[in-house]
C-alpha positions in Angstrom: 135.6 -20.9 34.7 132.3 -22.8 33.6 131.0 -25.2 36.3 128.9 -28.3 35.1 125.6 -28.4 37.7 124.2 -32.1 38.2 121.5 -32.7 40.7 122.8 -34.8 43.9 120.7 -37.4 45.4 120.9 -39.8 48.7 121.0 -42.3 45.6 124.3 -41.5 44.3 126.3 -42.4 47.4 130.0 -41.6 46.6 129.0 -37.9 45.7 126.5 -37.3 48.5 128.9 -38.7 51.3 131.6 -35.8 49.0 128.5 -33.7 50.1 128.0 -34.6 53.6 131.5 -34.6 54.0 132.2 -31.1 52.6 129.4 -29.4 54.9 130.6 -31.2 58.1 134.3 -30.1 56.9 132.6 -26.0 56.5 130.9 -26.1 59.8 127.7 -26.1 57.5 124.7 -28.3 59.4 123.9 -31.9 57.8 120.7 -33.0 60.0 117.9 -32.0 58.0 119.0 -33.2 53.8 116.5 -34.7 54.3 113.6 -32.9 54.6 111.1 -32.3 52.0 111.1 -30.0 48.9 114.8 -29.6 48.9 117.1 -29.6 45.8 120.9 -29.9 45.9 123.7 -29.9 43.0 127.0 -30.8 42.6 129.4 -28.6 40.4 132.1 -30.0 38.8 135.0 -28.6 36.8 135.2 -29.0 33.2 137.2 -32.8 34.4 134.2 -33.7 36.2 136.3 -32.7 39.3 133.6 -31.9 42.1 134.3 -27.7 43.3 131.6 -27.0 45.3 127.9 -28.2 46.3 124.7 -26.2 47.2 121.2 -26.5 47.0 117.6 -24.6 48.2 114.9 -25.5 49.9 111.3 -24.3 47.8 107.8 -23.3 49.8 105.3 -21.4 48.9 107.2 -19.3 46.1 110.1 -18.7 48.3 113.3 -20.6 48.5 115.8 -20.9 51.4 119.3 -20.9 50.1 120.8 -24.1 51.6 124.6 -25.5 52.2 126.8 -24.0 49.5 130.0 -25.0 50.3 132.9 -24.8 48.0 136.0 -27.4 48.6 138.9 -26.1 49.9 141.2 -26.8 47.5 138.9 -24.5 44.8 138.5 -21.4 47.0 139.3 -17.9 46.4 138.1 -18.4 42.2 135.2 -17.0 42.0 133.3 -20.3 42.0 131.3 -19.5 44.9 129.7 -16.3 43.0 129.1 -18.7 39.9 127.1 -21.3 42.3 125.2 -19.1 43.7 124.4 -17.6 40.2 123.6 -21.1 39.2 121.0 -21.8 42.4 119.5 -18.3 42.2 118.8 -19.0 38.6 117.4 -22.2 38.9 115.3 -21.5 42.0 113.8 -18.5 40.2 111.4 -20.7 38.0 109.7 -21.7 40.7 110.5 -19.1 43.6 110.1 -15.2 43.7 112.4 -14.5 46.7 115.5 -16.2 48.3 116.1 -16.1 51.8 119.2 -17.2 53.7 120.5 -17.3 57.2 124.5 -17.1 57.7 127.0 -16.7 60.5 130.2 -15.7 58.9 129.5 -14.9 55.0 127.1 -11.9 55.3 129.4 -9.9 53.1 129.9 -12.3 50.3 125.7 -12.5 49.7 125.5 -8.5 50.3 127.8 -8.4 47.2 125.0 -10.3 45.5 122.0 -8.3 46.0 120.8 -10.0 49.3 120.0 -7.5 51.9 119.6 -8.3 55.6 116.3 -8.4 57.1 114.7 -9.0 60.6 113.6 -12.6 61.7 110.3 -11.5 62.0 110.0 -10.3 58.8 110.7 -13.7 57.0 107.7 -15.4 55.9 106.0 -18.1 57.7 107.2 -20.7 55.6 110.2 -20.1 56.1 110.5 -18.9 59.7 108.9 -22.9 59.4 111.7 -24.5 58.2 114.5 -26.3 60.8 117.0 -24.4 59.6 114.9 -21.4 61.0 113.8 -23.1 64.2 116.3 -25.0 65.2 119.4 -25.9 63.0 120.8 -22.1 62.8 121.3 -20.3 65.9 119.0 -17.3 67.0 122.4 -14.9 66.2 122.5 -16.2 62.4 122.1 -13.3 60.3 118.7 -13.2 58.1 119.0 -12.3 54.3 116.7 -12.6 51.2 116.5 -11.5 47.5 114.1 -10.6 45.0 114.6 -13.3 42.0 111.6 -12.0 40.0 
């Protein structure tokens, strides 16, 4: 399947609140969408059905991988390997590195290349970022990828 990618913004109420309402559904944290230097997409179906969400946080030429959720309804496709294709892609013209922090889908992102590292070895910016300090608990499991 080809996904469409469109870029999601507060703005476009109807499919953020799809958004918000997808993460909360996943268990995925919703606090901090707001914080700065984040990008998130929508993917859609070739009916302009929306399949899944996601999005990445950029600092300092890293980015942190951020909420990809696909909705229920469209699981167990592939679609969640073509997202992330789609983020690491897009992140890599501005980022060399992706980092990630997980609970439950470890194995899905070590099929991708990302390998898990220590907390202490994540970079300042992004041992910076709530999702880091706050948001994800202290047992979530640390991963990054070189892009470039």
């Amino acid at each position: 399947m080809s996904l469409a990618c469109q870029a999601l913004t507060p703005r476009e109420s109807e499919l953020w609140a799809e958004f918000v309402s997808a993460l909360r559904a996943a268990g995925l944290p919703t606090e901090d969408l707001a914080e700065p230097g984040q990008v998130f997409f929508a993917f859609h179906d070739t009916d302009r059905t929306p399949v899944g969400f996601g999005g990445y946080q950029l600092a300092d030429g890293d980015a942190l991988l951020r909420s990809i959720v696909v909705v229920p309804s469209q699981r167990r496709r592939g679609l969640g390997s073509e997202m992330l294709t789609e983020l690491l892609s897009r992140a890599a013209s501005d980022a060399h590195t992706a980092w990630l922090l997980t609970l439950d889908a470890h194995a899905f992102f070590a099929r991708h290349a990302f390998a898990r590292k220590e907390r202490a070895e994540a970079p300042p910016t992004i041992a910076a970022a709530p999702q880091f300090t706050s948001i994800c608990p202290a047992s979530a499991v640390l991963m990054c990828r070189r892009l470039r």
